[in-house]
DSSP file (Angstrom, degrees, kcal/mol; ACC not computed):
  #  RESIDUE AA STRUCTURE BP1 BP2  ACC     N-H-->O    O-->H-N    N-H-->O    O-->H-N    TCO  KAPPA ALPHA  PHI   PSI    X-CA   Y-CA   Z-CA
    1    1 A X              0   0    0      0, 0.0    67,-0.1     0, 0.0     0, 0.0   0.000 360.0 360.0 360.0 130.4    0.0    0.0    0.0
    2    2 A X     >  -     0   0    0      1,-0.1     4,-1.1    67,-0.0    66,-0.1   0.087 360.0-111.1 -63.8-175.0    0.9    3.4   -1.3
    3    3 A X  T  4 S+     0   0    0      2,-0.2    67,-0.2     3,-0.1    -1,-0.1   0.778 122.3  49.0  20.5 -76.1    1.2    7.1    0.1
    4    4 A X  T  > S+     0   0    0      2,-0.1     4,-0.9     3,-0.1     3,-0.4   0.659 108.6  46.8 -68.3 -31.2   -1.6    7.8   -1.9
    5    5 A X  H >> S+     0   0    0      1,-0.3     2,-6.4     2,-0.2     3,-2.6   0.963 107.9  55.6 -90.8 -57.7   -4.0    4.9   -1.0
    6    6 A X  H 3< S+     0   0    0     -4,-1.1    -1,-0.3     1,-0.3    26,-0.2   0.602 110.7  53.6 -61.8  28.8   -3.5    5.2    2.8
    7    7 A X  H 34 S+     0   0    0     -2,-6.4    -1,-0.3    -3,-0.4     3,-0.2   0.568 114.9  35.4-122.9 -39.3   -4.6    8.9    2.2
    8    8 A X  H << S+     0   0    0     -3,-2.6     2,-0.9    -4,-0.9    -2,-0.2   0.783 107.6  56.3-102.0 -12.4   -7.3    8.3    0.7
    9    9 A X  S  < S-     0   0    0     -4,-1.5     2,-0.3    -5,-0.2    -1,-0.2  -0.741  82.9-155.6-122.3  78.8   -8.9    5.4    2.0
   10   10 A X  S    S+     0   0    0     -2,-0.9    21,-0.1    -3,-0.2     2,-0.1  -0.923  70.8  36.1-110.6 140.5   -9.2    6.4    6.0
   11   11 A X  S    S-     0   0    0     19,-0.5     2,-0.6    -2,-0.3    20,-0.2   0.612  79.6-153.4 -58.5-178.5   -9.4    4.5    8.2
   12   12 A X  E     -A   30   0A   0     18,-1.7    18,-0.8    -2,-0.1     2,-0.3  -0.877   9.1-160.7-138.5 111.2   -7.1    1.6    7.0
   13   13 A X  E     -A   29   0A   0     -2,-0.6     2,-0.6    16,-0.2    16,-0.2  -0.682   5.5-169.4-103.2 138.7   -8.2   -1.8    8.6
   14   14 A X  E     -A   28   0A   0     14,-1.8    14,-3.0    -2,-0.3     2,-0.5  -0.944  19.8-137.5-119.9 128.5   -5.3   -4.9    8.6
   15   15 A X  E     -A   27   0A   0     -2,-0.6     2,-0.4    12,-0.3    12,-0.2  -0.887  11.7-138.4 -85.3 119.3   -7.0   -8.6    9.7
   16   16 A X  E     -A   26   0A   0     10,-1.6    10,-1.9    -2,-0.5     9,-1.7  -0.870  31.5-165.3 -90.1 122.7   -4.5  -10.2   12.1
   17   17 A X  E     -A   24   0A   0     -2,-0.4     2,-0.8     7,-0.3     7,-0.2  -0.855  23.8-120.2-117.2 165.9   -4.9  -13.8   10.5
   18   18 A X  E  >> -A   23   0A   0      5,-2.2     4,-1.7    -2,-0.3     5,-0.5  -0.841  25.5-137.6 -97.0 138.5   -3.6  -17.0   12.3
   19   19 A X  T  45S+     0   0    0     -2,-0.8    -1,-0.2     2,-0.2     3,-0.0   0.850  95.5  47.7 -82.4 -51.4   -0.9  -18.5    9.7
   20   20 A X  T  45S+     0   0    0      1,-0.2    -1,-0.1    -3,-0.1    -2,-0.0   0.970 129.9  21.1 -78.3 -47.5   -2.0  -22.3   10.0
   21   21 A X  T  45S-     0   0    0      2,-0.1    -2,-0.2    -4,-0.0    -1,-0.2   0.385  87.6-148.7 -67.9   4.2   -5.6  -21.7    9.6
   22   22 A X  T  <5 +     0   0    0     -4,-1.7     2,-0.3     1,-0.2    -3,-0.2   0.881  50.9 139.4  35.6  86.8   -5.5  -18.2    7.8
   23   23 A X  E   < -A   18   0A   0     -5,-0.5    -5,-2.2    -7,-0.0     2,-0.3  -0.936  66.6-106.4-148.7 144.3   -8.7  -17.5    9.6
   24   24 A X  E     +A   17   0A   0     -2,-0.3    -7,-0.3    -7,-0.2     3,-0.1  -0.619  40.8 175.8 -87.6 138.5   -8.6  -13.5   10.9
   25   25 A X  E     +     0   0A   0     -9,-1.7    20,-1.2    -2,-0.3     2,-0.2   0.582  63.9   3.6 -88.8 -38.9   -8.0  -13.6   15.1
   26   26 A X  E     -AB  16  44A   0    -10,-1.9   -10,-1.6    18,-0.2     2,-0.3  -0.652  68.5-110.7-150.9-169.8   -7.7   -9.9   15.4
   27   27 A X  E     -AB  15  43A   0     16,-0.8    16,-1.0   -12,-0.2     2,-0.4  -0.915  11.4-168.8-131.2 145.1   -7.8   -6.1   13.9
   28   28 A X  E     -AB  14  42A   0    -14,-3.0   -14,-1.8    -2,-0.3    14,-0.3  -0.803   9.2-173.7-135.5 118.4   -5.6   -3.5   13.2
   29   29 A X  E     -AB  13  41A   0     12,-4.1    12,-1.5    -2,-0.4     2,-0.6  -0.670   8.6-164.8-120.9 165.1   -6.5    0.0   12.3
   30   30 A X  E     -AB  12  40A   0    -18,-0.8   -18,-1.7    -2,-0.3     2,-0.6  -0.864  11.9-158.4-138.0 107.3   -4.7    2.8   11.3
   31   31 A X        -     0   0    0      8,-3.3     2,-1.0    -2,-0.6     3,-0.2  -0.731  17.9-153.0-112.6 124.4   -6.0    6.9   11.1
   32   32 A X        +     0   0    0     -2,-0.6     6,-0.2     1,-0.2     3,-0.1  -0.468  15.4 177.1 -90.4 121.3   -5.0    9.4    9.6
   33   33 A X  S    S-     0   0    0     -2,-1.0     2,-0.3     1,-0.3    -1,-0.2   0.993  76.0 -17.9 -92.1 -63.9   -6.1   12.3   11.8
   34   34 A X  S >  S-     0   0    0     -3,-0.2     3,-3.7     4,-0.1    -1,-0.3  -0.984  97.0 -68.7-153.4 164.3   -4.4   15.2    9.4
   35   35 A X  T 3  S+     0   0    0      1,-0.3    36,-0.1    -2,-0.3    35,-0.1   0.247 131.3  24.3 -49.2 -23.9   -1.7   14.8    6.6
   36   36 A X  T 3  S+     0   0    0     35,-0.1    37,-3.1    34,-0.1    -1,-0.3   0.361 106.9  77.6-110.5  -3.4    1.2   13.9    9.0
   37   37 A X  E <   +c   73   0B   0     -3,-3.7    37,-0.2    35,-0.2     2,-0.2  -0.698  53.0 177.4-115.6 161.3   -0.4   12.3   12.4
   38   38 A X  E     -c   74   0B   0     35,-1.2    37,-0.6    -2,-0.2     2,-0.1  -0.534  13.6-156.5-131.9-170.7   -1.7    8.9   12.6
   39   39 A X  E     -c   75   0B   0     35,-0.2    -8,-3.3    -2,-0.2     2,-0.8  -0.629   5.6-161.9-158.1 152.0   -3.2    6.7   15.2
   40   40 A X  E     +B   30   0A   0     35,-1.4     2,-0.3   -10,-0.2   -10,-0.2  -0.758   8.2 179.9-126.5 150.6   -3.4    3.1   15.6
   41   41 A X  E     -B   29   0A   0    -12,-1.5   -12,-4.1    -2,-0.8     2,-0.3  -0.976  11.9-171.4-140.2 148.4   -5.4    0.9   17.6
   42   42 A X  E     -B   28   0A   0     -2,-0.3   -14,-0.2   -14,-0.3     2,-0.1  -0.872   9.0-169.7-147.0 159.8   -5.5   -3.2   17.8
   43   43 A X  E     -B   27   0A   0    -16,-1.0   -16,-0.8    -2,-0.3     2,-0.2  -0.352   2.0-176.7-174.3 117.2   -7.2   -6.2   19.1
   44   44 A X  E     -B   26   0A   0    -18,-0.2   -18,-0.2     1,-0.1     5,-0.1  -0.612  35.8 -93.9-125.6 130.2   -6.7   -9.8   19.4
   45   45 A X    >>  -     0   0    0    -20,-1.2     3,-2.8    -2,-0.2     4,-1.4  -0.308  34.8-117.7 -42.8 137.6   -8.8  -12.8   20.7
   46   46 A X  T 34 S+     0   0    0      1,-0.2    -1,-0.1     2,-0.2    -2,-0.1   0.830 117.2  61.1 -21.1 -66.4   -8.3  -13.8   24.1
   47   47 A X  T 34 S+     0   0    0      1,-0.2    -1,-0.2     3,-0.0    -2,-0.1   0.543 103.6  57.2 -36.5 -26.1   -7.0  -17.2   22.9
   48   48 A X  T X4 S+     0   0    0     -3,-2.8     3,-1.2   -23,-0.1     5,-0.3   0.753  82.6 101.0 -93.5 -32.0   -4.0  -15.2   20.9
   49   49 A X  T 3< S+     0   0    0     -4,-1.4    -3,-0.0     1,-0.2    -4,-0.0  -0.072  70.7  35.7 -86.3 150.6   -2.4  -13.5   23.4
   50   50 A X  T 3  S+     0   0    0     34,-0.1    -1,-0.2     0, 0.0    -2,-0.1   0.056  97.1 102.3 126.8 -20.9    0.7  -14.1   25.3
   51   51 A X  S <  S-     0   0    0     -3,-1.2    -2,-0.1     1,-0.0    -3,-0.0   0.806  91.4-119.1 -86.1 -43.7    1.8  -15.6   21.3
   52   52 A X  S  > S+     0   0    0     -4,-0.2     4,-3.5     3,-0.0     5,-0.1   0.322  85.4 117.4  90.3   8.3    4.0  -12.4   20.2
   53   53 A X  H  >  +     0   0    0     -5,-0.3     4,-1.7     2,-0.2     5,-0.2   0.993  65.5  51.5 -73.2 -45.5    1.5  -12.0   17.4
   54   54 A X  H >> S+     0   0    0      1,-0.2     4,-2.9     2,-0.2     3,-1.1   0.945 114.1  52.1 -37.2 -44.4    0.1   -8.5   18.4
   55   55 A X  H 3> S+     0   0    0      1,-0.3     4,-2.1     2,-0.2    -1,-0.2   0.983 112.8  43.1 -54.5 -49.7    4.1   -7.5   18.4
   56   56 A X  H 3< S+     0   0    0     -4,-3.5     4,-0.4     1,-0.3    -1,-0.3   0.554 113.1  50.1-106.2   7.3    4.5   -8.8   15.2
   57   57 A X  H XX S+     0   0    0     -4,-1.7     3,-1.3    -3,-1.1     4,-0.8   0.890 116.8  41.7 -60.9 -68.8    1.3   -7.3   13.7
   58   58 A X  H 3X S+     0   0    0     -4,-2.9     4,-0.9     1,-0.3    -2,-0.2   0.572 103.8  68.2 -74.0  -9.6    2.2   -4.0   15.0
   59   59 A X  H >X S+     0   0    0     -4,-2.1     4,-2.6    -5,-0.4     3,-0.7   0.912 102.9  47.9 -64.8 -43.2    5.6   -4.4   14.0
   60   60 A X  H <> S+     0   0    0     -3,-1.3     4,-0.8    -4,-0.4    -2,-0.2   0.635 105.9  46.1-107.7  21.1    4.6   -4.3   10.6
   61   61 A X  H 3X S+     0   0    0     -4,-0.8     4,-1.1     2,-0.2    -1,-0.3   0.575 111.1  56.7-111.2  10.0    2.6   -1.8   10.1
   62   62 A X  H <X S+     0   0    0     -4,-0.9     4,-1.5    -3,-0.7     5,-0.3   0.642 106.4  51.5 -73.2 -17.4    5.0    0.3   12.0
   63   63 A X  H  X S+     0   0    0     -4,-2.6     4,-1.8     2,-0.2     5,-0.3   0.853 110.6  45.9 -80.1 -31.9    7.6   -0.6    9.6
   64   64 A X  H  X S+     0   0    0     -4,-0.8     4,-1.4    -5,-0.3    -2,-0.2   0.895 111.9  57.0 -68.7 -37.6    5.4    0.3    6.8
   65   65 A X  H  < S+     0   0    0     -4,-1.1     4,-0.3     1,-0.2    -2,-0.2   0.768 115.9  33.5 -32.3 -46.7    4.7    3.5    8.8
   66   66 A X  H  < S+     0   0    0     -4,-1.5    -2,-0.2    -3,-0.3    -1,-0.2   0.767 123.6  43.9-110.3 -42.9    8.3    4.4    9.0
   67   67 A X  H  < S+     0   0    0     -4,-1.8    -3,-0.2    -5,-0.3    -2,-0.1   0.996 130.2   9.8 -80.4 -64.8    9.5    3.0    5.4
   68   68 A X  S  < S+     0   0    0     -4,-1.4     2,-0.4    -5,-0.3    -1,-0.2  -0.024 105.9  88.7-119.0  26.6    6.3    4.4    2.8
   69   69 A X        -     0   0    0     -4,-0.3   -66,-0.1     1,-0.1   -65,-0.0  -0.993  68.5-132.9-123.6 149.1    4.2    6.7    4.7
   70   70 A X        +     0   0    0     -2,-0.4    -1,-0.1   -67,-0.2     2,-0.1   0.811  64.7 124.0  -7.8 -70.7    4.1   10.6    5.5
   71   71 A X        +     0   0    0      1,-0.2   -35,-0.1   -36,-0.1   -34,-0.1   0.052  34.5 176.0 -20.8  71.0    3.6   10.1    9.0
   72   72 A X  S    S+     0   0    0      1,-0.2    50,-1.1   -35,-0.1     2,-0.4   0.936  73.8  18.0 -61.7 -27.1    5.9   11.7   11.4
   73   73 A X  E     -cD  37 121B   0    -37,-3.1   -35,-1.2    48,-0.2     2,-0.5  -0.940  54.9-174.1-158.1 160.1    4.1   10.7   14.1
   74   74 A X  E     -c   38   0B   0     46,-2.3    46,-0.5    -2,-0.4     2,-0.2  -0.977  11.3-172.1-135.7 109.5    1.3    8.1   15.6
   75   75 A X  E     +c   39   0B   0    -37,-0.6   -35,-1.4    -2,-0.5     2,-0.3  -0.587   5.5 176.1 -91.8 171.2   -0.3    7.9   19.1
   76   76 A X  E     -E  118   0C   0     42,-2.1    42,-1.9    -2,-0.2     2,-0.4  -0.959  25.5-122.8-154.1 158.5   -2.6    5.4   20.6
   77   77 A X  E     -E  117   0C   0     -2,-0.3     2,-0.4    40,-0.3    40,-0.2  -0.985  21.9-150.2-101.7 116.6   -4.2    5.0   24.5
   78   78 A X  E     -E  116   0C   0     38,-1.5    38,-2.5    -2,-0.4    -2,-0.0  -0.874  25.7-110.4 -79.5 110.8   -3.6    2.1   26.3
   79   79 A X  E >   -E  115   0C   0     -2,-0.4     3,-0.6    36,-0.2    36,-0.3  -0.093  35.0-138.2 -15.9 118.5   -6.1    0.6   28.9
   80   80 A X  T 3  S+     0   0    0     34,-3.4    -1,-0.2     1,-0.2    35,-0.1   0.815  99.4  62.0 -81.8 -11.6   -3.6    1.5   31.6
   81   81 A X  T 3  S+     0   0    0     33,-0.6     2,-1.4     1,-0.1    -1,-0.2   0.924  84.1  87.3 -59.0 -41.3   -4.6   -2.1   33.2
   82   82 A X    <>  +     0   0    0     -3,-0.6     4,-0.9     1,-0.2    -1,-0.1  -0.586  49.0 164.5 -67.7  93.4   -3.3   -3.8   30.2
   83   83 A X  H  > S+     0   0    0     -2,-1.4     4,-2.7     2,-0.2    -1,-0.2   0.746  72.7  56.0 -58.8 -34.5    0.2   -4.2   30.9
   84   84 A X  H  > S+     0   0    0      1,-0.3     4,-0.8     2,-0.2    -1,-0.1   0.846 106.0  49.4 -67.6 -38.7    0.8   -6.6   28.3
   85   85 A X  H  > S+     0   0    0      2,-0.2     4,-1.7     1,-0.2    -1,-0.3   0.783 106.5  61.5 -90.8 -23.6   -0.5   -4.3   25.6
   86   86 A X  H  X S+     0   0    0     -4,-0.9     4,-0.6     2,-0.2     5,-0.3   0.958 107.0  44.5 -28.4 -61.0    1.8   -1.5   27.1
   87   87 A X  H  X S+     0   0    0     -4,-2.7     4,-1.3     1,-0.2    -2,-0.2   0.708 101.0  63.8 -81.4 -20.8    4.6   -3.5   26.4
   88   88 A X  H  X S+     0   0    0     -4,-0.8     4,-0.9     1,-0.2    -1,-0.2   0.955 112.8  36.2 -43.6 -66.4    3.4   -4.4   23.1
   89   89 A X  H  <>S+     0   0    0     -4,-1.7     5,-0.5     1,-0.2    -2,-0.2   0.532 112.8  54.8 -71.7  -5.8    3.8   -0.5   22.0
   90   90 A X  H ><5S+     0   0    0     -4,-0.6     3,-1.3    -5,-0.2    -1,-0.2   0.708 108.6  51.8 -89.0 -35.2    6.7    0.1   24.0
   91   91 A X  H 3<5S+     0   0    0     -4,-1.3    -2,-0.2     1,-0.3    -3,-0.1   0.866 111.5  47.6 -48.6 -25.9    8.2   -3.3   21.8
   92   92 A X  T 3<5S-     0   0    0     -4,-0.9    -1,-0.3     2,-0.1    -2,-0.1   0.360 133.9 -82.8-114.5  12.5    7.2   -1.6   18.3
   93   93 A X  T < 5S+     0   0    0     -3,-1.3     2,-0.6     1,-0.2    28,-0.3   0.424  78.3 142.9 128.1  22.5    8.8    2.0   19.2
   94   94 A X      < -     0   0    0     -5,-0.5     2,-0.2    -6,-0.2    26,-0.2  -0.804  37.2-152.2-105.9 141.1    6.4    3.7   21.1
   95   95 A X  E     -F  119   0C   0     24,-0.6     2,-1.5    -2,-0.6    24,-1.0  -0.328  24.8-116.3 -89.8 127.4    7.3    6.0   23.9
   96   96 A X  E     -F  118   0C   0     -2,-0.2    22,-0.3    22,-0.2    -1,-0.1  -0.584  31.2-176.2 -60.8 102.7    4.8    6.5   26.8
   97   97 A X  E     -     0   0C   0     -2,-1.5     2,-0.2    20,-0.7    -1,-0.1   0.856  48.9 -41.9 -66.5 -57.6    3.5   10.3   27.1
   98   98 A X  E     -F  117   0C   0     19,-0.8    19,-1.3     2,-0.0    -1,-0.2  -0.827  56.1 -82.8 167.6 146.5    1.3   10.7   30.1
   99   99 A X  E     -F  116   0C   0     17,-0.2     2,-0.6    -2,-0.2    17,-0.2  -0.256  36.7-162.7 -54.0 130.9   -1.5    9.3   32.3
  100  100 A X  E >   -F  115   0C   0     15,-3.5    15,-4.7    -2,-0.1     3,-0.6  -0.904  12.4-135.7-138.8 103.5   -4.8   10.1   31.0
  101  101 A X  E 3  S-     0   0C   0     -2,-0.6    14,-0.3     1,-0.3    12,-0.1  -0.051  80.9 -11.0  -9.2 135.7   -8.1    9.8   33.5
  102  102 A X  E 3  S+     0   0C   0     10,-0.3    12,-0.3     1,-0.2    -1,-0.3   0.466  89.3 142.7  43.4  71.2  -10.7    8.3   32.2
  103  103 A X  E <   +     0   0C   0     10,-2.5     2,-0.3    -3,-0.6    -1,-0.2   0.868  46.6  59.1 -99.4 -55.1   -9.9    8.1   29.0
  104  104 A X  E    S-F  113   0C   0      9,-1.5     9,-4.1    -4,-0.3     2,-0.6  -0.519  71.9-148.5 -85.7 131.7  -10.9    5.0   27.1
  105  105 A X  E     -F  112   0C   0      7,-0.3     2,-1.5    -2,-0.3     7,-0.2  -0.897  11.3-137.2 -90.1 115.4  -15.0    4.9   27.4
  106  106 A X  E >>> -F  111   0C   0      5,-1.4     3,-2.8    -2,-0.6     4,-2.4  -0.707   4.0-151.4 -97.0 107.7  -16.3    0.8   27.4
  107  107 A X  T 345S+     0   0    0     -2,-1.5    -1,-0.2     1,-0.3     5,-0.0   0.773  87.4  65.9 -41.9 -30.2  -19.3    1.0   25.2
  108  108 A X  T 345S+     0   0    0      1,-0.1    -1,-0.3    -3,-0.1    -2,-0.0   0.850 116.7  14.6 -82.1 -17.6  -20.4   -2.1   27.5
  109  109 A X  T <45S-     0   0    0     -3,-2.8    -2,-0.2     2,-0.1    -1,-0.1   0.262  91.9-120.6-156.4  43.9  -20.8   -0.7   30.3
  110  110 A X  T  <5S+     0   0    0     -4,-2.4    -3,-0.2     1,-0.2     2,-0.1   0.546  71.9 133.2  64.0  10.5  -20.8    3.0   29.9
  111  111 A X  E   < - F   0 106C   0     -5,-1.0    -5,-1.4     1,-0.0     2,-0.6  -0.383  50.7-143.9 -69.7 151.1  -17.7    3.0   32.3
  112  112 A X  E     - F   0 105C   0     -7,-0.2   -10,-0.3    -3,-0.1     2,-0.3  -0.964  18.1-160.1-114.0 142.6  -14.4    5.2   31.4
  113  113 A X  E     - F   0 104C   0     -9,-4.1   -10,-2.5    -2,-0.6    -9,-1.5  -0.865  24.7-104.4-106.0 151.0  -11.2    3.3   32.5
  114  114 A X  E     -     0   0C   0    -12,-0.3   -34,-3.4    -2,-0.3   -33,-0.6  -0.415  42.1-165.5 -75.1 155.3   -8.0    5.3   33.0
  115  115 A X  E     -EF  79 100C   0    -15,-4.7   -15,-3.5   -36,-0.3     2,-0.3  -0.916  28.2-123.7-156.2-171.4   -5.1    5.0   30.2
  116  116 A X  E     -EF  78  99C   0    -38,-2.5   -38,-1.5    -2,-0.3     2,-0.3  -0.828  38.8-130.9-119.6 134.4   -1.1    5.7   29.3
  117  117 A X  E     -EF  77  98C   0    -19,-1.3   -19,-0.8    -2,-0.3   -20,-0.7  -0.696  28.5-151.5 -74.4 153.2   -1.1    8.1   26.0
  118  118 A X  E     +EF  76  96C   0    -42,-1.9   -42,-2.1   -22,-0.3     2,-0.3  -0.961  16.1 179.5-130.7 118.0    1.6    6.4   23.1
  119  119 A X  E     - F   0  95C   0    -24,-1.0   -24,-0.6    -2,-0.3     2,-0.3  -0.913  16.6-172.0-122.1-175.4    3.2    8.1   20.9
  120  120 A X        -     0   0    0    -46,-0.5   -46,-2.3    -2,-0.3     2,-0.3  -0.882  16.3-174.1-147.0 153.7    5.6    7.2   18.2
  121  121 A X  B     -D   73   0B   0    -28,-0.3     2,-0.5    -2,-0.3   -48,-0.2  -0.889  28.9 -98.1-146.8 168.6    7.4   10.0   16.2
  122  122 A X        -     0   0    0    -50,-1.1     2,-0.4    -2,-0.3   -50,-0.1  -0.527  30.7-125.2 -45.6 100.2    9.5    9.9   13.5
  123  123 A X              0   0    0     -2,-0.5    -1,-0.0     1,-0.2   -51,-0.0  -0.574 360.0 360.0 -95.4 132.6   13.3   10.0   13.7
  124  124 A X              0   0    0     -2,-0.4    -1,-0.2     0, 0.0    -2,-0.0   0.569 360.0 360.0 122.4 360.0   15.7   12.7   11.7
């Protein structure tokens, strides 16, 4: 995927699939919030994690981030509970910003949970 198509075609959704059954386990999305910012967001069945696939998801569409896109820079919020997925974005080269209150709202049960802000920037 070009420049041009992730520019035009916002958001831009990746299917995490599992390799022996090619059947999709998870999501990946990518947005471009204006011509140079991104943000990305993931999510994997229960059953996958612990595997290194989120890492090696988000590895590559940060490596496509970094190699053939615009983007200088990409944030995300992380459940601040989720340790695991912390360490996932700290694994693919994003830095932790700052604590954010009540960030993330769960649509299930109208709750807001606190979360860690992400960014990734751009080097050079």
């Amino acid at each position: 995927m070009g420049r041009d198509q992730l520019e035009r075609e916002q958001p831009f959704r990746l299917d995490i699939i599992e390799r022996r059954t090619t059947r999709p386990i998870g999501l990946l999305f990518l947005f471009v919030r204006k011509d140079d910012e991104g943000e990305i967001h993931y999510g994997l069945g229960p059953a996958f994690w612990g595997h290194g696939l989120a890492t090696e998801a988000g590895s590559a569409i940060m490596r496509w981030v970094a190699e053939q896109s615009n983007l200088c820079e990409v944030r995300t919020i992380c459940a601040a509970d989720h340790h695991a997925s912390c360490r996932v974005l700290e694994k693919i080269g994003f830095v932790r910003s700052h604590f954010m209150e009540g960030a993330l709202p769960m649509k299930a049960t109208g709750i807001r949970i606190d979360g860690w802000s992400y960014i990734w920037k751009r080097k050079g």
